[in-house]
N, C-alpha and C positions, 0 to 999 in steps of 0.2 A: 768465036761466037757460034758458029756451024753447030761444033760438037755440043755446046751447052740446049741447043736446040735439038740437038738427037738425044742429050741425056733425059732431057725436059717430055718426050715426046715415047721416050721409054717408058720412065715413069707411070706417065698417064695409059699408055696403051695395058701396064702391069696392073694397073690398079682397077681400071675399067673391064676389061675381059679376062679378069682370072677367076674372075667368081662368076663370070655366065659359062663360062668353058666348063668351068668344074661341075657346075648344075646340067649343062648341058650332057655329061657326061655320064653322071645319075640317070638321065632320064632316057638315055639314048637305048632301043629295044634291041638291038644286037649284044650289047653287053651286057642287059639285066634281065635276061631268060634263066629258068631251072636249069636246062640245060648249058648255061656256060659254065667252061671249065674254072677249077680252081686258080690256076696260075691266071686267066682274064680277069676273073673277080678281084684278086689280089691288086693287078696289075692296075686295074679301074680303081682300086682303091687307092694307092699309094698314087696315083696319079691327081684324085682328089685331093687327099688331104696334100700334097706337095704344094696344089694352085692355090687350093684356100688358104693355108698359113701365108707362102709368101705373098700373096693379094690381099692379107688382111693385114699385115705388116707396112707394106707399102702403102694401104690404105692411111692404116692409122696415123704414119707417118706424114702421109700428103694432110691429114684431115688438119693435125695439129699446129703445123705449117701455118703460116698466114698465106696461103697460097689466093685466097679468093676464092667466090663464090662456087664460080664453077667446077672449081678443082675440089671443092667442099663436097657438092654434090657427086661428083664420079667417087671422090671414096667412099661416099655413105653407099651409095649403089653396090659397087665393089664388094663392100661388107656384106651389105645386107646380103647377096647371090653369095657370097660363099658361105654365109653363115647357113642358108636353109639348101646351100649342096652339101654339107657336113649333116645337117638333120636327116637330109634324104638319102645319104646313106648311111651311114651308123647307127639312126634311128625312126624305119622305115615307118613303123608303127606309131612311132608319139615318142614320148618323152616317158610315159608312164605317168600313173597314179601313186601316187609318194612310196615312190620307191619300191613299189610291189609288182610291177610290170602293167601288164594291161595297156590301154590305149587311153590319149587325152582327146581326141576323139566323139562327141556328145551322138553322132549318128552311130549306126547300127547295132549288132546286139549289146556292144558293151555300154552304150549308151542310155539304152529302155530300159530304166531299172522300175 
């Protein structure tokens, strides 16, 4: 019973903090300066997208589950933090305007039209 309790307790801590880690990660100012090297950025990258797939996995899996309420909520949480730590880095800018680049965005120049 120990171990189903460790397994149980995995799970949750995977699905809960791999999408604030990976966000936190985006946002941490040692690693997203002009001057950090290539091999950090890379490294910051493959580091995100590693936590957000498996946290969104895990997620999706616990969500599906009849796990109960609370377990509902820690993987919608889970998702949602890794979904906009994959936004904030791969698309620092937006999402674009169909397809043409630019920013979604309604403030500043691209905004005032």
């Amino acid at each position: 019973m120990e171990s189903l309790v460790v397994l149980v307790a995995i799970i949750l801590v995977i699905s809960v903090f791999s999408g604030p880690i990976a966000l936190f990660l985006t946002w941490l100012p040692v690693l997203n300066r002009e001057s950090t090297s290539n091999g950090a950025a890379l490294t910051r990258r493959i580091f995100v997208t590693f936590l957000a797939v498996i946290g969104s996995f895990v997620s999706f899996n616990l969500f599906i589950s009849s796990a109960g309420f609370a377990a509902s909520l820690m993987a919608i949480f889970g998702s949602l933090t890794a979904f906009f730590a994959v936004k904030r880095e791969y698309f620092p800018n937006g999402f674009g305007n169909k397809f043409g680049g630019g920013s979604d965005r309604l403030n500043g120049p691209d905004g005032q039209h």
